[in-house]
N, C-alpha and C positions, 0 to 999 in steps of 0.2 A: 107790590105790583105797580101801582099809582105812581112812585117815584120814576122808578122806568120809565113809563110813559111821559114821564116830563121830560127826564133824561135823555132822553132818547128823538123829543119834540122836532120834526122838520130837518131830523139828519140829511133825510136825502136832499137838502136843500145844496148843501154843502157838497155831497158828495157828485152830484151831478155836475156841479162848477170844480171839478177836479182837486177840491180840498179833502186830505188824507190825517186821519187821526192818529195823534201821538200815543202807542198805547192805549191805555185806558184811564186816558185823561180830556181834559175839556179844551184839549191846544189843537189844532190843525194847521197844514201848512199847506202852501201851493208855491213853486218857484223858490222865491225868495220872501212871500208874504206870510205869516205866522198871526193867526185865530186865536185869542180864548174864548169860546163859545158854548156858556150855559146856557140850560132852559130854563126858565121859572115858569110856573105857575098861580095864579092867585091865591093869595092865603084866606085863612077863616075872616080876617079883620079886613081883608080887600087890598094886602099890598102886596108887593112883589120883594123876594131877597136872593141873594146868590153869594157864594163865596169865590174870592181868586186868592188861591196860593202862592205863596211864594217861591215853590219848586215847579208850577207851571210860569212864570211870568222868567223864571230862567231859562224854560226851553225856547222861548221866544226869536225871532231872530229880528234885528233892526226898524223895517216895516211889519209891523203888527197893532192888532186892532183888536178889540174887544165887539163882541157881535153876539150880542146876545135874541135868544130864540125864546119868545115871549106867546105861553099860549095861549088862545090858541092861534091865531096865525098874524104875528105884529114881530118888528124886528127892531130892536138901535143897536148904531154901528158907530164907536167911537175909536179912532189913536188911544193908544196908549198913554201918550204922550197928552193927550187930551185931558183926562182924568188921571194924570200924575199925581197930582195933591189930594186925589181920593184916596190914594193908596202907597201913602207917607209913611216912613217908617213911626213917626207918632203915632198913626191912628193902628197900626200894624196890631192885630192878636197872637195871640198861641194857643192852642187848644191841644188838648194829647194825642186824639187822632188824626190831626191835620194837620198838623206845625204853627208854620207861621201865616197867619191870612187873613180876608181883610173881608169885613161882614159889608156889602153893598145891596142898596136898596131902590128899587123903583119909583117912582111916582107917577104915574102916565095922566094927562090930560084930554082926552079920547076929541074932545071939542077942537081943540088947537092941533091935536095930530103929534103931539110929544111928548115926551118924556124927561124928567127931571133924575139921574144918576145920583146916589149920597151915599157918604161912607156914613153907617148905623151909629156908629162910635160919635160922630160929631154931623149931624144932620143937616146945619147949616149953609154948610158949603154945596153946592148944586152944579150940576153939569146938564145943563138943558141940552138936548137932540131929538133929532125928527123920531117923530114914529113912523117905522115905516112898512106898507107889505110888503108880502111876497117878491111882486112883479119890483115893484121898487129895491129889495132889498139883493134880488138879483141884478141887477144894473148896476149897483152899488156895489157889489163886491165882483164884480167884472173888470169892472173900471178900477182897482185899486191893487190888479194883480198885474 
């Protein structure tokens, strides 16, 4: 039940601003813009992780963003294209029920208001972005559709 509830964290965020879910996948689209959009939760050791597939990062179309729904109510909103070298065929996994995907993990700074993006595989490399709420993260994804 708990995973649901993660999974499922601030849908109607999305849904209200006219983004429609690909099946029963973590992609949504509006227009011409394309979401991946998981939820994390905190884990027992205090981080955050989430996976992106490689057969969602194909439904994609050209403007797409990764926007993740962080509980319980904080949001980072990055390109693609931003975190391309998180999600490098190097650091790429396979796992048997998922295929091909790419283990990524949080770090949130709660003082500074960000959050630091890393692929698990090689931790080093960081993608720092705002953390952002609600109100903020609807403005944000208004503006990009």
């Amino acid at each position: 039940m708990e995973i649901n509830k993660t999974r499922d964290h601030n849908l109607n965020l999305l849904s209200e601003l006219g983004f429609v879910k690909f099946s029963n996948t973590t992609v949504f689209h509006k227009s011409s813009t394309s979401l991946i959009s998981p939820a994390v939760a905190e884990n027992k050791t205090g981080g955050y992780w989430f996976d992106i597939r490689q057969v969602n990062l194909e439904r994609l179309s050209e403007n797409s963003y990764l926007f993740v729904r962080i509980v319980p109510n904080m949001f980072v909103l990055a390109t693609i294209g931003e975190i391309s070298y998180l999600i490098s065929s190097e650091l790429m996994d396979n796992r048997p029920h998922s295929g091909d995907v790419w283990g990524l993990g949080i770090k949130i700074d709660h003082a500074k208001k960000t959050a630091d993006i890393f692929n698990k595989s090689s931790s080093e490399n960081k993608f720092r972005t705002e953390l952002l709420s609600i109100d903020e993260a609807k403005l944000k994804l208004a503006s990009i559709v």
